[in-house]
N, C-alpha and C positions, 0 to 999 in steps of 0.2 A: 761615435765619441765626439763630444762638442768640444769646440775650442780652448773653452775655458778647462776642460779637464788635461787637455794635449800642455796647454800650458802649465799644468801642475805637476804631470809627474817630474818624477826624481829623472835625473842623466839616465841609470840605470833602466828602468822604466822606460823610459825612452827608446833608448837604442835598441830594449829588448824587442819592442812595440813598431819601429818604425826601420829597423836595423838592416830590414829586407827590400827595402822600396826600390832601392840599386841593388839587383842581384849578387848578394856577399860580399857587400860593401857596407858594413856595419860605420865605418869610419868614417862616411860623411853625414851619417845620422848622429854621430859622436858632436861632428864641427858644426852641425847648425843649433842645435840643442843650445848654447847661448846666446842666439839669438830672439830667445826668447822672452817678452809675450809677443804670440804668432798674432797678427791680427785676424787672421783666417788663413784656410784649406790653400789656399793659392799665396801665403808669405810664406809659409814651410816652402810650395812647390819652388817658387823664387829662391828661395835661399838654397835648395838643392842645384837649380839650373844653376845659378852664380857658379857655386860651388866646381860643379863639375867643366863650369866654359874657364875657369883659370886656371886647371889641370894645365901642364904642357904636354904636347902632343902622347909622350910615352906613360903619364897619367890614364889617359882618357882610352890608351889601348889596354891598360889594368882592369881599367874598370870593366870592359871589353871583355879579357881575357878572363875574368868570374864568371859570366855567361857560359851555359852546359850547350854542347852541341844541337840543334834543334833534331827531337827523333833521335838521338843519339845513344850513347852505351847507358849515361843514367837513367835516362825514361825508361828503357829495357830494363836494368836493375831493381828497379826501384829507386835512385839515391837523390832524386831531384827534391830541390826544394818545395815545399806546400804549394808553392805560386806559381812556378814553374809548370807543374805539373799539372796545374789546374789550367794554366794559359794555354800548354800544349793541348791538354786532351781535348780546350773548345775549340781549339783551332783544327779540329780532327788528326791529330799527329798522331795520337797512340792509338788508333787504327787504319793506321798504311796495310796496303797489301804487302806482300816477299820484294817484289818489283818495284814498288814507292819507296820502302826501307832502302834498297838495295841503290837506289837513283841518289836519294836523299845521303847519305852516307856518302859517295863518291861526291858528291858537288859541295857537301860540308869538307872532305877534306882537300880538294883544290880549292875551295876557301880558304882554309888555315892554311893552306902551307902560302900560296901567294901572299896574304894580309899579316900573317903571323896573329891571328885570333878568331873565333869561332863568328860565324855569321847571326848577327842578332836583328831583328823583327821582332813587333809588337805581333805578337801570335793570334790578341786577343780579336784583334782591329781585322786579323787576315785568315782566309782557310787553308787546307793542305794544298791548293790547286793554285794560288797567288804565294803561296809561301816559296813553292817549288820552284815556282816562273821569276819571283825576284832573286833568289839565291844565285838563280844561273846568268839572269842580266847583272849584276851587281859584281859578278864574276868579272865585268872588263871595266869596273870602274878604276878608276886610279889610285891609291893607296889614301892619298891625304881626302880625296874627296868618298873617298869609301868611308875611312876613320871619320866622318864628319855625319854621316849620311844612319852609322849603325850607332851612334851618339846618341844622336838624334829618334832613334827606333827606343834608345834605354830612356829617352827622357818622355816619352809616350808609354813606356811600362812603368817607369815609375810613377806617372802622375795617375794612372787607373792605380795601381796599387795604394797610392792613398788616398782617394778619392774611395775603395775599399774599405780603410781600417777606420775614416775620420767621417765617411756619410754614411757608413751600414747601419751605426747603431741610429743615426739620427729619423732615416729612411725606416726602420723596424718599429720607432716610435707614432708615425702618423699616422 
């Protein structure tokens, strides 16, 4: 989708289109959408980084707490979002063995309970085998520099996410 087109749709349009780029945070695809005309792919991303660096601390753990367990109960269900589910499966999530499940599951929940929100990594950037080994270092990071650190892993998902919805169709035209 070119520029020119991201700058015409309606609000509606918008939010429906870009709603997902912060994992179920339809709401800061809401608050940049007047900031429109985007000059390019990288002032949308801008105006989302802003966005999300003036949260105060128990904002930025919301935003946090929308992220689905990595390997978790929704991937097994099915209920993960389209993105989600595509990040995980490259990252080889939805085929752990009983053992990788079983590891995974215990160190996601001494994550939440310590941090109070689910451990988030860019899935797309990392495999099952660095996914595994950050979750359990990151285990003894300190809370504000944890909260700073998994920010940071959503503002790397978000920006492949639209780097997705705003270069695919451009990339399918050459």
């Amino acid at each position: 989708m070119d520029i020119s087109v991201v700058n015409a749709l309606t609000y509606d349009d918008f939010v429906k289109i870009f709603g997902n780029v912060v994992e179920k945070c339809p709401l800061i695809s809401a608050a940049i959408w007047s900031h429109r005309p985007f000059k390019d792919l990288a002032d949308i991303e801008t105006h989302i980084t802003e966005f999300i660096d003036s949260l105060p601390d128990s904002g930025k753990e919301g935003i946090l707490r929308c992220h689905p367990d990595l390997a978790g109960r929704d991937l097994q269900s099915g209920t993960l979002t389209h993105e989600s589910q595509e990040e995980q499966s490259q990252a080889g999530l939805t085929t752990l063995d009983s053992a990788e499940i079983l590891r995974m599951y215990r160190l996601n929940s001494q994550y939440k309970e310590r941090f109070g929100f689910p451990f988030v990594i860019c899935a797309r950037m990392n495999k099952k085998a660095d996914i595994l080994r950050q979750l359990s270092d990151r285990l003894q990071n300190e809370r504000a520099l944890e909260r700073e650190q998994a920010i940071e892993e959503v503002k790397k998902i978000c920006s492949l996410r639209l780097h997705n919805i705003v270069l695919s169709d451009i990339q399918t035209k050459l």
